[in-house]
C-alpha positions in Angstrom: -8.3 -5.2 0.5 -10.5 -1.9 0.3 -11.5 -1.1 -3.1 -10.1 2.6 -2.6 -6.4 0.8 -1.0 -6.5 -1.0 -4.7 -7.1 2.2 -7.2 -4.7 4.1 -5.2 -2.1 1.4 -5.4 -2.3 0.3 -9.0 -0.9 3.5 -10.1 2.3 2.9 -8.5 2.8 -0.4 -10.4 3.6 0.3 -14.0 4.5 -3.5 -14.3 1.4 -4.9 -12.8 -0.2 -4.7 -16.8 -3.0 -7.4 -16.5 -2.0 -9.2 -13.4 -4.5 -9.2 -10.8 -3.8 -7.2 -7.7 -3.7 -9.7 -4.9 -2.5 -9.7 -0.9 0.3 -11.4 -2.7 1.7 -9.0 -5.3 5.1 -8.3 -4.8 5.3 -4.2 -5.4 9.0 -3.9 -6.0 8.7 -6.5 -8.5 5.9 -5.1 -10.2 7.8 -1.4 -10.2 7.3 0.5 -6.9 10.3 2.0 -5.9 11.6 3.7 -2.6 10.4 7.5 -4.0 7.0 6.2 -5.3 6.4 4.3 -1.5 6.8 7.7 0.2 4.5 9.1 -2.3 2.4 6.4 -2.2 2.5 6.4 1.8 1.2 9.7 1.4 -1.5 8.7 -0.5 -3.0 6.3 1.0 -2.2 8.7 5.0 -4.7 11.3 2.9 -7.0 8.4 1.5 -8.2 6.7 5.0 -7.1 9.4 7.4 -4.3 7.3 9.2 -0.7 7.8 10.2 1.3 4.8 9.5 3.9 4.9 12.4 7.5 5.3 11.5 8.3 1.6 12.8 5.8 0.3 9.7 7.8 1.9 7.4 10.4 -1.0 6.3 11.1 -2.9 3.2 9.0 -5.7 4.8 5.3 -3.7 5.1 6.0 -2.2 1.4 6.8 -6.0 -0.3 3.3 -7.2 -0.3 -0.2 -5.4 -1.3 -1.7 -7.8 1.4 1.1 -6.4 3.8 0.3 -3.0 3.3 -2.8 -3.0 3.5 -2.5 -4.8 6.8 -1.0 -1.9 8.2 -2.7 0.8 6.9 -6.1 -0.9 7.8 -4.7 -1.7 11.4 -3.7 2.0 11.6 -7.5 2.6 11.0 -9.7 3.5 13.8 -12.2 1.0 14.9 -15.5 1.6 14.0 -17.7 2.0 16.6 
């Protein structure tokens, strides 16, 4: 996970206290709700410049850090 995927992210999880922040973290377990994933969708759109595509958008991208930030970094444009 990018550095800048993980500070944008850890805001969002009031419960995550001194857990580490791992592709494993569950986020609804550690306190992200529906509201805070569109917020925090936004976020992380603005952070790396991407569009996450509305068929991304489930429960199942948003229940893992590692899951999401498989599909925001596959949303990034390859750098050439």
């Amino acid at each position: 996970m990018d550095a800048r995927f993980t500070e944008i992210l850890t805001p969002f999880l009031p419960y995550l206290n001194d857990h580490p922040l791992t592709d494993e973290t569950p986020l609804r377990e550690f306190g992200l709700d529906s509201m805070q994933a569109i917020e925090l969708m936004f976020a992380v759109e603005d952070t790396f410049g991407v569009e996450l595509p509305d068929e991304l958008l489930t429960e199942e991208t948003f229940s893992t850090a590692g899951k999401l930030w498989g599909a925001v970094s596959g949303a990034m444009p390859e750098a050439i």
